[in-house]
C-alpha positions in Angstrom: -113.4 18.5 157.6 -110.6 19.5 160.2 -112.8 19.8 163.1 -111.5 16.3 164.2 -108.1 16.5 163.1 -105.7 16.5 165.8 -102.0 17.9 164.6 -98.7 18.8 166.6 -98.1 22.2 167.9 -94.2 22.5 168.5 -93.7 24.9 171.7 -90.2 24.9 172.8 -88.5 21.4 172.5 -91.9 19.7 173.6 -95.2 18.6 171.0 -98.3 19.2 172.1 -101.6 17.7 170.1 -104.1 20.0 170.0 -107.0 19.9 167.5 -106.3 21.5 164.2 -108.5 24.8 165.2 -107.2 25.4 167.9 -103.2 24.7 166.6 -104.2 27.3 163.9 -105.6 30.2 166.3 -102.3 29.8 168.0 -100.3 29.9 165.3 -102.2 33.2 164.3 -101.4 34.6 167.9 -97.6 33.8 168.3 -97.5 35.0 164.3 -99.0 38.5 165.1 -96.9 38.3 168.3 -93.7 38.0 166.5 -94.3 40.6 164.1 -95.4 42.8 166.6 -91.9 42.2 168.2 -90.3 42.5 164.9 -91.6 45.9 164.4 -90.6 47.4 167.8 -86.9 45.8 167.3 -87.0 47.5 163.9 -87.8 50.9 165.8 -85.1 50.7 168.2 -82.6 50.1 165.2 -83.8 52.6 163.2 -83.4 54.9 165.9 -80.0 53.9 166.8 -78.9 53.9 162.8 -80.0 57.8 163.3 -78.2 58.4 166.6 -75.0 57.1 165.1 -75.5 59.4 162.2 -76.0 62.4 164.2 -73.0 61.3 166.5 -70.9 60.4 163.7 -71.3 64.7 162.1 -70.7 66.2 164.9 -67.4 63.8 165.7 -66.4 64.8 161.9 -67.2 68.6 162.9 -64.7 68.3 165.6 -62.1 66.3 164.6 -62.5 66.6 160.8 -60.1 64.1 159.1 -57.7 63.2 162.1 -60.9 60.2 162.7 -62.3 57.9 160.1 -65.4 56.6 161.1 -66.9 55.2 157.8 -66.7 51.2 157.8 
């Protein structure tokens, strides 16, 4: 039924017309691609919410209440 369909694949500011297959395979790749990239970029914040955490007890343990640090 789609094997003939040809649809648009936005990449960038540019179409390209690719058959519907094919548009859907790539769409699968850039998908996993992005959450792939989502996940790693959710790692690094993570990470630096802790860091800040860590940074921000021992600034409290040395300063005490002469800093406010809280938002």
């Amino acid at each position: 039924m789609f094997s003939d369909l040809i649809t648009s694949y936005k990449v960038g500011e540019a179409f390209l017309h690719l058959p519907y297959h094919t548009a859907m395979k790539r769409l699968e790749r850039d998908q996993t691609q992005v959450d792939e990239e989502i996940a790693k970029l959710t790692e690094v914040v993570d990470q630096c919410e802790q860091d800040m955490k860590e940074l921000k007890v021992e600034l409290y343990a040395r300063f005490g209440s002469a800093i406010n640090l809280d938002e």
